[in-house]
KEPATOR-732766 format. One record per atom (N, C-alpha, C): z, x, y; residue in three letters. Coordinates in steps of 0.1 Angstrom, whole numbers, plus 5000, padded with zeros to 4 digits. Last residue first. Layout:
REM KEPATOR-732766
ZXYALA
...
***
This chain:
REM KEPATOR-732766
753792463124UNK
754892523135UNK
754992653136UNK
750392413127UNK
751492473118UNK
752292523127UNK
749592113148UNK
748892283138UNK
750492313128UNK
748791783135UNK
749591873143UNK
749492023136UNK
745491643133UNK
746791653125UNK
747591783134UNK
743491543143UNK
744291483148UNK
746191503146UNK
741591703128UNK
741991763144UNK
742691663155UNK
741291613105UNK
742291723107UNK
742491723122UNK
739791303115UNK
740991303112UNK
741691463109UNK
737891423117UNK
737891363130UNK
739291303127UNK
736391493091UNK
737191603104UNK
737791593115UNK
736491233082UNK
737691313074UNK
737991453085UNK
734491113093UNK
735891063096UNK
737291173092UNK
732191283088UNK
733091313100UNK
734291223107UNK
732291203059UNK
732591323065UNK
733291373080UNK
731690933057UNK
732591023057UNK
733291143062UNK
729190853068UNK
730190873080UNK
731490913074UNK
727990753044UNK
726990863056UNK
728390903070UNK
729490593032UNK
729590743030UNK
728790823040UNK
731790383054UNK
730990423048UNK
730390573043UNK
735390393050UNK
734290443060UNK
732690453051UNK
737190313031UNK
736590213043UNK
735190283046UNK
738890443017UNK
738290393008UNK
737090303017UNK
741190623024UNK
739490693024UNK
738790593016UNK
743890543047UNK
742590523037UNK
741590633032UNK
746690743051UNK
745390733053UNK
744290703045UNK
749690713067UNK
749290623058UNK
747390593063UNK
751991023080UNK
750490903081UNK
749890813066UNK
755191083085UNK
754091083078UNK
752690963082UNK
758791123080UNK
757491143092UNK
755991143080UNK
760990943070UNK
760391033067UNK
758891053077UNK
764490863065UNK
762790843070UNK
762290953070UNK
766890833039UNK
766190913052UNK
764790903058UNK
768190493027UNK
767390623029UNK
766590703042UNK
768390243047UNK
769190313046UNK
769090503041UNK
766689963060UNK
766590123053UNK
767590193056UNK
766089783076UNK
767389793073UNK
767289913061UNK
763489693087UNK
764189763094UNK
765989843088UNK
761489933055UNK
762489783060UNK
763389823074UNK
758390073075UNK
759790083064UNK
760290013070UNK
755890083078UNK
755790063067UNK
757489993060UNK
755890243106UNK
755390103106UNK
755490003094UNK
756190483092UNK
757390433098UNK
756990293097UNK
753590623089UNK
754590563077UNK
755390483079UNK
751590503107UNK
752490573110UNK
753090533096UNK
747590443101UNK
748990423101UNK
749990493101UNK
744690493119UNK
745490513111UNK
746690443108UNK
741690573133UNK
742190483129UNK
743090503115UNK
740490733161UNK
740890803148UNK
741490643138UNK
740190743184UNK
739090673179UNK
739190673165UNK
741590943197UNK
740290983199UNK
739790863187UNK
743790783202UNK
743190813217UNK
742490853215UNK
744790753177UNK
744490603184UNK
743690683197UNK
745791043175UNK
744390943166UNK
743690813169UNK
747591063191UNK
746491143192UNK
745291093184UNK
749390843183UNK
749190843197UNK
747890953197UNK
750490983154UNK
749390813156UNK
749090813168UNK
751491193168UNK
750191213159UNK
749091093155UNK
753591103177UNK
752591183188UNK
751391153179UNK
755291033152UNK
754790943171UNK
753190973175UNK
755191203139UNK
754491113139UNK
754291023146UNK
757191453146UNK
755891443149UNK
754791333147UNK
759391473135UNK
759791483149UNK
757991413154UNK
758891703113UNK
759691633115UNK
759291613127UNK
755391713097UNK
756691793101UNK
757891683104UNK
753891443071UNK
753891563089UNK
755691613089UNK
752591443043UNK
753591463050UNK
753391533063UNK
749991173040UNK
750291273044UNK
751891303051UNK
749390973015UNK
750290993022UNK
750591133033UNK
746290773004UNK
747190863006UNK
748290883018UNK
744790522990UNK
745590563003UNK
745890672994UNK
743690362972UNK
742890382976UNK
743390452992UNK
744890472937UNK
745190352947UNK
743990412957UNK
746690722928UNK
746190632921UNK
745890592934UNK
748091012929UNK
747290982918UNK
746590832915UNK
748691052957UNK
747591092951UNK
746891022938UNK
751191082966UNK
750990972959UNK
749190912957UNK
750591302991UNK
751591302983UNK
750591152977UNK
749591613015UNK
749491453007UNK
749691422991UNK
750991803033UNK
750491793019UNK
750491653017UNK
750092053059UNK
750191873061UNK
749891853043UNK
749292313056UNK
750892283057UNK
750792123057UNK
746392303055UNK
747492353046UNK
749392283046UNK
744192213067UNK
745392213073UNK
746092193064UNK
741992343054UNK
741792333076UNK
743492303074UNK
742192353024UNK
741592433031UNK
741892463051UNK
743492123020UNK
744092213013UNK
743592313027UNK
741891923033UNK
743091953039UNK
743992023037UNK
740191913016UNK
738991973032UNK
740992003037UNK
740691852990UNK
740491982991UNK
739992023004UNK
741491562995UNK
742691662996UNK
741491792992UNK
739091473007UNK
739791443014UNK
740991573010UNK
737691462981UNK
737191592991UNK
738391553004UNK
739291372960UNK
739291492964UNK
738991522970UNK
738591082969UNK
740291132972UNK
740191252971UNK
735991062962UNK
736491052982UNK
737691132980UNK
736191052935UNK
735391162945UNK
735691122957UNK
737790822935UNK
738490922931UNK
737191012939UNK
735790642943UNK
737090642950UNK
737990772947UNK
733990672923UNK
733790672938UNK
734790702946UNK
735490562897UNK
734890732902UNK
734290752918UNK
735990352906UNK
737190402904UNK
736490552906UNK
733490212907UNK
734390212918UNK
735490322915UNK
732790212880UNK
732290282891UNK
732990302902UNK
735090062870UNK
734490192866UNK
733990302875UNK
734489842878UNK
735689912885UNK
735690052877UNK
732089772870UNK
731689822886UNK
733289852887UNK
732889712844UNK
731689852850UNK
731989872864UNK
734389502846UNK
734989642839UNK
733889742845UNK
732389292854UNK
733789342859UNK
734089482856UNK
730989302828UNK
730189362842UNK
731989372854UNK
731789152808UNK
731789292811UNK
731489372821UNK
731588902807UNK
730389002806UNK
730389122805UNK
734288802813UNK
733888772801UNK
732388822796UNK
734088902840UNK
735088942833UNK
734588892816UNK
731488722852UNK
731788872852UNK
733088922844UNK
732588492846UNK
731588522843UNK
731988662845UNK
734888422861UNK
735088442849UNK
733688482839UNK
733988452886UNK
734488602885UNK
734988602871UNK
732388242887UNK
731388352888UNK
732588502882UNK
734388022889UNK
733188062878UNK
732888212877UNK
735288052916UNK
736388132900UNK
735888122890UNK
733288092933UNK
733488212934UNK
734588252921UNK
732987822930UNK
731587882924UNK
732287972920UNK
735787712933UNK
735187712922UNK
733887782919UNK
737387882963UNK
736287822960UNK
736187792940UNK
740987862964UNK
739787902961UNK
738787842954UNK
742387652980UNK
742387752985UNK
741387842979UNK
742987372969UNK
742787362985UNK
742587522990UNK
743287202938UNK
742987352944UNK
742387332961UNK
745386922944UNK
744086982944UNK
744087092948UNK
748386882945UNK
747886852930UNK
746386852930UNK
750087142946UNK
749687032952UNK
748887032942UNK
752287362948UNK
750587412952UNK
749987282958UNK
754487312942UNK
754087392955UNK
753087362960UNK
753987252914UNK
754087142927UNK
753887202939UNK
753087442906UNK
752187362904UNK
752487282919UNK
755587572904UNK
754987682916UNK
753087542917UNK
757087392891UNK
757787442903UNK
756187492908UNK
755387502862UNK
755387322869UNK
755987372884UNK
755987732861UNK
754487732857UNK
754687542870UNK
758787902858UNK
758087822866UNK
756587792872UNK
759487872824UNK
760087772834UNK
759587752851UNK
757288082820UNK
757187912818UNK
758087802825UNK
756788272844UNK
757188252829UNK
757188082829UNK
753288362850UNK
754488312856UNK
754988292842UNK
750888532868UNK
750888522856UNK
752288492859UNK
748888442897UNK
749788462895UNK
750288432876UNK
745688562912UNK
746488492900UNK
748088532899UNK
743088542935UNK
744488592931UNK
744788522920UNK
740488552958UNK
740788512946UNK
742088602943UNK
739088602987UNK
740288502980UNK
740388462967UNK
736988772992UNK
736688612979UNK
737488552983UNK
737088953008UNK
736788793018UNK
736788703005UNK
738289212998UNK
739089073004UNK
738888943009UNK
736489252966UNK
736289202985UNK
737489112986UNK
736989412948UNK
735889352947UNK
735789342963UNK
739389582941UNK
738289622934UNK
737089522935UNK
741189502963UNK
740789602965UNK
739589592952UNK
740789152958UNK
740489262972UNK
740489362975UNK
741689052933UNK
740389102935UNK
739889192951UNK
745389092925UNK
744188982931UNK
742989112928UNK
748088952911UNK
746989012911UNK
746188982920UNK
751488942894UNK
750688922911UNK
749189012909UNK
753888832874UNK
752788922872UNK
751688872886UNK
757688802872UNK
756188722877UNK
755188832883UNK
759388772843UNK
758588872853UNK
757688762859UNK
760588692826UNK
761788722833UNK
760888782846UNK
759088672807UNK
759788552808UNK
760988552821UNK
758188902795UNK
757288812802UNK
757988692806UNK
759089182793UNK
759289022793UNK
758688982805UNK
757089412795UNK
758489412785UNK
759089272783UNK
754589312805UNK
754489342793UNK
756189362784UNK
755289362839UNK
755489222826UNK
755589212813UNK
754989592844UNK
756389572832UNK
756389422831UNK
751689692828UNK
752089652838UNK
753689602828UNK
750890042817UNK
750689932819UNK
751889812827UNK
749290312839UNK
750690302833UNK
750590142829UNK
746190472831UNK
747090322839UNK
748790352827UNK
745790822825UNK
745390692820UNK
746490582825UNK
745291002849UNK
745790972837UNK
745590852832UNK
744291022877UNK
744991162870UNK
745391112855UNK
743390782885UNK
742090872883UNK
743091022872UNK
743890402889UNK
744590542884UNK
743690642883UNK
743090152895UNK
742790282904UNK
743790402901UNK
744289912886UNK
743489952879UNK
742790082885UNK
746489842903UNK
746889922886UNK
745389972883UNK
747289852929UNK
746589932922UNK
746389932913UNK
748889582929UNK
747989592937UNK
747089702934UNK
750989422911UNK
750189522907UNK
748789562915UNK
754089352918UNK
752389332925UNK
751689452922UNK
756089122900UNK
755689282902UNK
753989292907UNK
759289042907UNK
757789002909UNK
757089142914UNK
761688922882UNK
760889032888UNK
759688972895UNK
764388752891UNK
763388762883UNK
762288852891UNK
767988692873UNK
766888672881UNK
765588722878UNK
769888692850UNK
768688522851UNK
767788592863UNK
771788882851UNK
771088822861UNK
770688672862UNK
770289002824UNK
771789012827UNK
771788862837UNK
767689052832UNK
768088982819UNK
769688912819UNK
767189172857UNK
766889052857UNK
767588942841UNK
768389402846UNK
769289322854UNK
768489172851UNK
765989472829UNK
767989472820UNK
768789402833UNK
764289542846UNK
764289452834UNK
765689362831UNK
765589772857UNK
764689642861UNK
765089522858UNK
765789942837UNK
766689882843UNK
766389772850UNK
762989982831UNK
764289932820UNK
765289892828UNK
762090122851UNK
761390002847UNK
762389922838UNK
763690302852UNK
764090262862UNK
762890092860UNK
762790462833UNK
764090412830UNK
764390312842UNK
759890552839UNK
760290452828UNK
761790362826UNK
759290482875UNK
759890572858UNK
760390492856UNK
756390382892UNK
758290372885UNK
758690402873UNK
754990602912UNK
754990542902UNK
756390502895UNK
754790652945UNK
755090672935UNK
754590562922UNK
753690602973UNK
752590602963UNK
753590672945UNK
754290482994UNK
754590622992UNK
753890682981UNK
753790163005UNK
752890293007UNK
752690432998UNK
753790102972UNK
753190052985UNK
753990082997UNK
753890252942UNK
754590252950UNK
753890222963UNK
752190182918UNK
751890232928UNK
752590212936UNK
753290022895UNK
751690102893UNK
751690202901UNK
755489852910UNK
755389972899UNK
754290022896UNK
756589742931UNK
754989762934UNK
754889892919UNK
758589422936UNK
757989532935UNK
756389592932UNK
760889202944UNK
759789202946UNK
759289402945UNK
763589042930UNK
762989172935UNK
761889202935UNK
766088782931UNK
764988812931UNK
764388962935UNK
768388712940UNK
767988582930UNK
766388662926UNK
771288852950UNK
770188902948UNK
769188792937UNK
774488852951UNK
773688752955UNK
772288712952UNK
775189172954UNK
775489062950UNK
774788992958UNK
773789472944UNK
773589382957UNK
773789212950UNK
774189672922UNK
775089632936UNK
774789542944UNK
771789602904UNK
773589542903UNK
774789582913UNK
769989732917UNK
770289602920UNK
771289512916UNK
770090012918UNK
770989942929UNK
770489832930UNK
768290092900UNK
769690072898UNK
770989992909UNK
765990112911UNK
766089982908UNK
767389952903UNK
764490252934UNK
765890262931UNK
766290112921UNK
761190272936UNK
762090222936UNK
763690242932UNK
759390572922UNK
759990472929UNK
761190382936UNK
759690852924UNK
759990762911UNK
759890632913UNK
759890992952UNK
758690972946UNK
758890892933UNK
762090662964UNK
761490832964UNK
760090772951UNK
763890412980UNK
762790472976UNK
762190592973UNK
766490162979UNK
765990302979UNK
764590342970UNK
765789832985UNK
766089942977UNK
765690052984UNK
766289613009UNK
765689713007UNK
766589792998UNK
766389263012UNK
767589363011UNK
766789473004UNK
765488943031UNK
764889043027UNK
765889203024UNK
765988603030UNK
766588713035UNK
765988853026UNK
764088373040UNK
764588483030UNK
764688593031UNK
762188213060UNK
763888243059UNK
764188283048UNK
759488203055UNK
760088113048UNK
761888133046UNK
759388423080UNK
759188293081UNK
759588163069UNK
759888623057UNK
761188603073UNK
760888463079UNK
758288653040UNK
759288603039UNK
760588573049UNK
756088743061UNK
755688603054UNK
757288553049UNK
757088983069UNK
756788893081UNK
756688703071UNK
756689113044UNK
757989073050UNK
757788973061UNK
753689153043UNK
754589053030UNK
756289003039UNK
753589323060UNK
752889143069UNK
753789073051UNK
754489543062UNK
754989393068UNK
754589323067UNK
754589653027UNK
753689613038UNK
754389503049UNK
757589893024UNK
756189833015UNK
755589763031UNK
759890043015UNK
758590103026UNK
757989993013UNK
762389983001UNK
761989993017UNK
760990073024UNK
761189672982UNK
761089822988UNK
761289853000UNK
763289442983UNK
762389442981UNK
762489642981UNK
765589122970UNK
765689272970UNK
764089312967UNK
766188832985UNK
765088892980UNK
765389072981UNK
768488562984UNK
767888672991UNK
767488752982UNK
766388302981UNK
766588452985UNK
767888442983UNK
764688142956UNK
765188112969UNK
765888292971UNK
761387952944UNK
762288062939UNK
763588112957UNK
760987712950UNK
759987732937UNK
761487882935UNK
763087512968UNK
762087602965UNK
762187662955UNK
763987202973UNK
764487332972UNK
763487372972UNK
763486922968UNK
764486952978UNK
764787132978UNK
761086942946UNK
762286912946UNK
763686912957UNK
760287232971UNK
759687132959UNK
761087052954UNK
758787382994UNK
759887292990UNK
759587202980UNK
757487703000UNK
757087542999UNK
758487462988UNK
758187972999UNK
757887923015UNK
757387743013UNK
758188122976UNK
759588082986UNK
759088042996UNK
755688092961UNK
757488062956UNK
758488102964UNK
753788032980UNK
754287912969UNK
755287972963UNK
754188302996UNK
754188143001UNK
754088032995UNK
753088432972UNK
754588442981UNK
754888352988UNK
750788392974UNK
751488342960UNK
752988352968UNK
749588462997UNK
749488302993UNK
750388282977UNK
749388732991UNK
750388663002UNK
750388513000UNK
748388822967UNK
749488812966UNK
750288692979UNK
745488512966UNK
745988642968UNK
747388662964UNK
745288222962UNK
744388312973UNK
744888442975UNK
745488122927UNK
745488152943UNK
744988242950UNK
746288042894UNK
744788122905UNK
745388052917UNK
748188112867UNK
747787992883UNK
746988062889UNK
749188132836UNK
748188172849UNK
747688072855UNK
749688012813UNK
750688062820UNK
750088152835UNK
747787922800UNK
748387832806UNK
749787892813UNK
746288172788UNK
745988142797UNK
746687982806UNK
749188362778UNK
747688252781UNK
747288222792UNK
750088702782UNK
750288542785UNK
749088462783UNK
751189032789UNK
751488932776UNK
751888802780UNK
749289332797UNK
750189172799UNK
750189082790UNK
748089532798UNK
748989522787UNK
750089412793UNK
746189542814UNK
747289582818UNK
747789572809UNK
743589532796UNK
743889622811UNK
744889672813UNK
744189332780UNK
743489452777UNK
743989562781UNK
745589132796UNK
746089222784UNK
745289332777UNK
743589072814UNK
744989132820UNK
745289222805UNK
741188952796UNK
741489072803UNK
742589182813UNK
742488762787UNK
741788852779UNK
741888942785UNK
743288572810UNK
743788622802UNK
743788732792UNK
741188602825UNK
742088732831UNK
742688682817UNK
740088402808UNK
738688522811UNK
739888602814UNK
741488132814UNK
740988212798UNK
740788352798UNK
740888152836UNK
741988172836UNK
742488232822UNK
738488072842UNK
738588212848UNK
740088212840UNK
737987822827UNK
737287962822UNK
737788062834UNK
739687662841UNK
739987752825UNK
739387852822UNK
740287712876UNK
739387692864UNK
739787742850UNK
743787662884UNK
742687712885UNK
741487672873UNK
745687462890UNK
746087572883UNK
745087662882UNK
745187222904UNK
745387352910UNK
746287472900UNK
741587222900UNK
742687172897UNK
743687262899UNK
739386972921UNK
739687152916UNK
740987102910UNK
737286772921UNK
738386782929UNK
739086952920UNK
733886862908UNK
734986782911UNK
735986812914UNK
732887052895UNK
732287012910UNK
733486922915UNK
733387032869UNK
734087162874UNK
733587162890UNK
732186812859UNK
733486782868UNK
734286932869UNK
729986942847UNK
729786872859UNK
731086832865UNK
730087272834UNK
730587132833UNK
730187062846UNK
728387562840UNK
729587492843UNK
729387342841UNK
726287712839UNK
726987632826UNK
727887572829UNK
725387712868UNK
724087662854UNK
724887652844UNK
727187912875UNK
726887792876UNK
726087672868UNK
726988152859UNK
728388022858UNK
727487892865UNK
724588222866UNK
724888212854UNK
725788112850UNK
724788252895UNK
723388182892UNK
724088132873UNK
727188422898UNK
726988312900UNK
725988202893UNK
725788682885UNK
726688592874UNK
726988452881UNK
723888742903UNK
723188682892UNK
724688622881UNK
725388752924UNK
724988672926UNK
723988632911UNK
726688992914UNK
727488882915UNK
726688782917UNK
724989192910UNK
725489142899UNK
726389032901UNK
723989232938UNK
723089162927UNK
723989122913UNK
726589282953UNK
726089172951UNK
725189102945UNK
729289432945UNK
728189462938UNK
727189292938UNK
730289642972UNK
730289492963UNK
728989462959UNK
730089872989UNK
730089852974UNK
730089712971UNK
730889803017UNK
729489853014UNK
728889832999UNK
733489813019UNK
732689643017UNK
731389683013UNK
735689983000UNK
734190023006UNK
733489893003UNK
738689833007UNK
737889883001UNK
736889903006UNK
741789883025UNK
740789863028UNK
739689893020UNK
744289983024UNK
744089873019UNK
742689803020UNK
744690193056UNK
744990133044UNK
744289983037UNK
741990293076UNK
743390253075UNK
743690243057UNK
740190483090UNK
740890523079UNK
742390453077UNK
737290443108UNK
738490373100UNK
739090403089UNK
736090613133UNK
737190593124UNK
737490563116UNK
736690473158UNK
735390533155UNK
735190573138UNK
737490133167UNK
737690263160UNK
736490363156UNK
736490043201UNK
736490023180UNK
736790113177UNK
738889963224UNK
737490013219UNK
737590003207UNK
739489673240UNK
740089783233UNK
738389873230UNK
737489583265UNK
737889563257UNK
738489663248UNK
737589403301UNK
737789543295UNK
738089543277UNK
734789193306UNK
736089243303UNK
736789333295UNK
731689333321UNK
731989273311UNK
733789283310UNK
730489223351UNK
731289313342UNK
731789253330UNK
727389033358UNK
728889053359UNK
729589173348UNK
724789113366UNK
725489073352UNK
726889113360UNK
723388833388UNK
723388993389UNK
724388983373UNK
722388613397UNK
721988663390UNK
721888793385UNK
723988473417UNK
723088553421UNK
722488633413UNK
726388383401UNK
725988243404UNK
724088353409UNK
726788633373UNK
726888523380UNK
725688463386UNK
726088653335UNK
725288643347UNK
726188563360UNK
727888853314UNK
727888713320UNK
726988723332UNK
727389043288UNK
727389073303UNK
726988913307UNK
728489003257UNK
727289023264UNK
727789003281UNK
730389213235UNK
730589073244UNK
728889083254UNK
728589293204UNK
729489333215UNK
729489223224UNK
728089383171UNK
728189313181UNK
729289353190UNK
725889673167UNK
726889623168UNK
727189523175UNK
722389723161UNK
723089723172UNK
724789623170UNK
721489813128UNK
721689733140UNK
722389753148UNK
719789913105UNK
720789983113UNK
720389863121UNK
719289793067UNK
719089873081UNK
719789873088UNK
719689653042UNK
718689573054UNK
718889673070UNK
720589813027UNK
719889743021UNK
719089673030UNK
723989763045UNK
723389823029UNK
722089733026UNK
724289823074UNK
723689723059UNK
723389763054UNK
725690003101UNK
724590013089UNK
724689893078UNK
725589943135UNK
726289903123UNK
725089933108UNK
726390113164UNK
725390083153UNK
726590043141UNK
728890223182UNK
727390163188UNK
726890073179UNK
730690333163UNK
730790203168UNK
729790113177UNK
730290593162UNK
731190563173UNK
731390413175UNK
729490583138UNK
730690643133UNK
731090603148UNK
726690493144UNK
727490433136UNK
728890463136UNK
726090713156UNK
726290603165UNK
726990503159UNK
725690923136UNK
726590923149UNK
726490853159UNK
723690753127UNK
725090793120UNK
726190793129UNK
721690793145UNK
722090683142UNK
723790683133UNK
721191073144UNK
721690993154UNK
721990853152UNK
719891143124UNK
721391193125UNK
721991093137UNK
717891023123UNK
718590973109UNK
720391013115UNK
716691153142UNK
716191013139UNK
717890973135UNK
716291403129UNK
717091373143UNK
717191233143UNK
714591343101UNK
716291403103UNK
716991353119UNK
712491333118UNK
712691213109UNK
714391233108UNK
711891453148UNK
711891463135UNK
712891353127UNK
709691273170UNK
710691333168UNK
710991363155UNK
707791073185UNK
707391193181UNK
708391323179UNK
708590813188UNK
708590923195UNK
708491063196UNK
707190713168UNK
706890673175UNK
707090783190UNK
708090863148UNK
707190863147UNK
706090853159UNK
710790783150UNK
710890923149UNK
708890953151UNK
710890533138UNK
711090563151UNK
710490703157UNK
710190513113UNK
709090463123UNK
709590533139UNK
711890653105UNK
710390703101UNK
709290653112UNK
714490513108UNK
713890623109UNK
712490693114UNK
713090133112UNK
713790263106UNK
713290443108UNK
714590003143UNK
712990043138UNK
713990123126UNK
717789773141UNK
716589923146UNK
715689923142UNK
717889473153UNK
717989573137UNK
716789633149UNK
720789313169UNK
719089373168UNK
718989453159UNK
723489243174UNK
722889203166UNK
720989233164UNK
723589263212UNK
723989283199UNK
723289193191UNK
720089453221UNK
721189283226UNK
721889313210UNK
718989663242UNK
719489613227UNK
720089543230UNK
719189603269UNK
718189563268UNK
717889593248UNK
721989623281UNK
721389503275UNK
719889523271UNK
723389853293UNK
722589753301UNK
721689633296UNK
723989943265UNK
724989913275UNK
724689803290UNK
721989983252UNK
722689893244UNK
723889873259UNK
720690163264UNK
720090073259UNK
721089973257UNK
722990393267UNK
722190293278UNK
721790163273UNK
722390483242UNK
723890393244UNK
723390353253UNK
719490553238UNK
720190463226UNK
720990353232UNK
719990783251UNK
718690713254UNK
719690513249UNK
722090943240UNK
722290853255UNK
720890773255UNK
720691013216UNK
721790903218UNK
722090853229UNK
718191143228UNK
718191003222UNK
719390953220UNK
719391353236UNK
718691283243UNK
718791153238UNK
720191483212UNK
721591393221UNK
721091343234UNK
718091523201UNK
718991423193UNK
719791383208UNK
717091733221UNK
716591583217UNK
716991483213UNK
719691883237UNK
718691873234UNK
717791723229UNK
721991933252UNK
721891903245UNK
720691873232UNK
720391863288UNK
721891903280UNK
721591843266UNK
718891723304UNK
720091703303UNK
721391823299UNK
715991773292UNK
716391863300UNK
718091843305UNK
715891553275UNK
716291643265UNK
716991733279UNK
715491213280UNK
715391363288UNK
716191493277UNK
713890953271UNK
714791053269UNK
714091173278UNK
713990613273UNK
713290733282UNK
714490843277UNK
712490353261UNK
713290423259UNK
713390583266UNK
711790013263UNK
711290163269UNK
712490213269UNK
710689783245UNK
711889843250UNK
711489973251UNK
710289453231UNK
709689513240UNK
711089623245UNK
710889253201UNK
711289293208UNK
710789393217UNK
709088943194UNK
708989103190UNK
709989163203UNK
710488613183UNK
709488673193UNK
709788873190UNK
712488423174UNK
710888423167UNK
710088503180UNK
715088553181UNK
714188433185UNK
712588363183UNK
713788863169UNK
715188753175UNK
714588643181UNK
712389063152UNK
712188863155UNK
713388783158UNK
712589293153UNK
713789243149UNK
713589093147UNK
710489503157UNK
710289403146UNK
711389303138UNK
709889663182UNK
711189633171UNK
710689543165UNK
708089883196UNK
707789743191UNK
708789743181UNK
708490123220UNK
708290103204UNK
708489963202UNK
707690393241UNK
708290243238UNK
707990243223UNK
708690663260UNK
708390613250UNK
708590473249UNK
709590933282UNK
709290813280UNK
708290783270UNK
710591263292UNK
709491193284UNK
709891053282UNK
***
């Protein structure tokens, strides 16, 4: 059977024209007529990337199909990377390289390209689908209209008052942090704060100098940043309590400890209380000085937030935040809460104009914090996230028992334990069906001295919700059976 349908994409101020020919007699019937109908389309060009589908109703209409087959097939084009869904403006054709015409007008091949995850269950990754744009765009419209006229002017690089006022209020609510707002610098994240206190020269030296006692399982790309500002990086021991924080009066020289207390990054522990004390009690002893990245705190679901160990001194701690898991990585917005001796050092770093986040975007987020509307959508967020994280651990209670995921209680990852011997193979079987993951291994200091441990590092915070589901079964049948 053959069909056409008028797209109402207006690519180029003109209607799009496209005969779609399904054969059901193939194999598979209607729906998987129309997906091959679909991937052709899109593979010989005549969907061009970037085209918005008919919706559903219309299509299904047109080809006289049911509204459901319609609906299913797009999903499962979404989930392979064909289709991209928008919240709010429909299904499109994914962008893809377009087919080069040569000199005889035939299309040349396109170059071979990785494929897309079908997938994506990485880490660190929030639901972009969630950002709550009408409420941001109406607290923009709000900040902006009261903002001062020289809040347009050159930025300052400690950040806007009113955002800096606004986390003041609200760190210590939240986190039970203890500072003004003249003790908070706004930057582009944790990684841009780690790059003003050991990677910029101030005074002939730097803001803070190594060698740097960190976790040995936390994120490379933080290590990769301090290897480039040459700081030497010295891994504590790790279990479910976190950190080993007692072995930092064995490691002579140590000017510094970079940690993840809310939420152990990856393993997912939390840091007992005594081992928060000892912390503390070196850096006191010491002079040195904590830097505690509270990348989860506000994604606790089994109990109420442990608060942050700035709160025991604040003079000995440097407090790291940012907005990319409970809003969007693309703001770049971060704060660093600092003790006073280095509020000026981390100033100079910085330079004497904000050069990193926008002002509408540090209006707007002290508008939402000082509204309340902050607090709601990580409300919401946080129940969202927590319903993903059960049906993830009860589909793995149930199909693959023996694989147990650990560091559950907070954050937007989990930890699956695999057997011994077997996380090679298991990142190698997920990468080959489309499966998008991380090895634990990829996680740990090369210089770890605790036992490694086999395991996967698996978001559930990415995949939109119509493709849940079959990220999460498209992830057991990647997991190894039971020995």
């Amino acid at each position: 059977m053959a069909d056409s349908w008028v797209n109402p994409a207006e690519r180029g101020g003109s209607d799009i024209h496209l005969d779609l020919r399904l054969d059901p007699a193939t194999g598979g019937g209607r729906r998987a007529a129309l997906g091959r109908a679909l991937r052709e389309a899109i593979e010989d060009g005549r969907l061009a990337p970037d085209t918005r589908l008919p919706p559903y109703r219309s299509l299904a209409a047109d080809l006289g199909l049911a509204r459901n087959t319609v609906a299913e097939t797009y999903a499962e084009l979404v989930a392979e990377g064909w289709l991209v869904a928008r919240q709010g403006a429909g299904t499109w054709v994914a962008p893809r390289a377009r087919p080069a015409a040569t000199p005889h007008g035939r299309s040349a091949p396109a170059p071979t390209r990785p494929a897309l995850p079908a997938h994506n269950l990485r880490q660190g990754l929030p639901d972009a689908g969630s950002f709550p744009r009408t409420v941001w765009l109406a607290a923009a419209r709000r900040a902006v209209n009261a903002a001062p006229s020289e809040a347009f002017g050159p930025g300052d690089p400690r950040g806007r008052p009113e955002l800096r006022e606004a986390l003041a209020r609200y760190l210590a609510r939240a986190r039970g942090v203890r500072a003004g707002a003249e003790s908070i610098v706004v930057c582009s994240g944790v990684a841009h704060a780690l790059r003003l206190l050991f990677g910029r020269k101030v005074l002939g030296g730097k803001v803070l100098g190594g060698p740097l006692a960190v976790e040995s399982y936390g994120l490379p790309f933080h290590r990769s940043i301090l290897a480039t500002a040459r700081v030497r990086t010295v891994p504590l021991t790790v279990d479910e309590h976190g950190a080993h924080t007692g072995e930092l009066t064995d490691l002579p020289g140590i000017r510094a400890a970079l940690l993840t207390p809310a939420h152990q990054f990856p393993t997912g522990g939390t840091l007992h209380p005594e081992r928060r004390a000892a912390a503390v009690d070196w850096a006191r002893r010491s002079g040195g000085v904590l830097l505690e990245d509270d990348y989860d705190g506000e994604f606790r679901y089994d109990r109420d937030p442990v608060g942050a160990v700035q709160g025991l001194d604040p003079q000995r701690v440097v407090y790291l935040g940012s907005v990319s898991k409970s809003l969007s990585p693309a703001l770049r917005l971060g704060w660093m809460v600092l003790p006073d001796h280095l509020i000026e050092p981390v100033l100079c770093a910085k330079g004497e104009r904000e050069a990193w986040s926008s002002v509408t975007d540090q209006l707007t987020l002290a508008d939402l914090l000082a509204s309340g509307q902050y607090d709601r959508h990580v409300r919401r967020a946080r129940q969202r996230y927590r319903g993903r994280r059960d049906r993830l651990v009860g589909l793995l209670a149930r199909r693959v028992p023996h694989v147990t995921p650990t560091g559950i209680a907070a954050g937007l990852h989990v930890v699956l334990n695999l057997p011994p011997g077997t996380e090679r193979s298991t990142v190698t079987t997920a990468t080959a069906t489309r499966v998008s993951v991380d090895g634990l291994a990829a996680f740990r200091h090369p210089d770890a001295t605790d036992p490694p441990r086999d395991g996967l590092v698996v978001g559930y915070a990415a995949p939109p919700d119509h493709a849940y589901g079959a990220a999460l079964e498209a992830l057991c049948h990647t997991l190894p059976p039971q020995g």
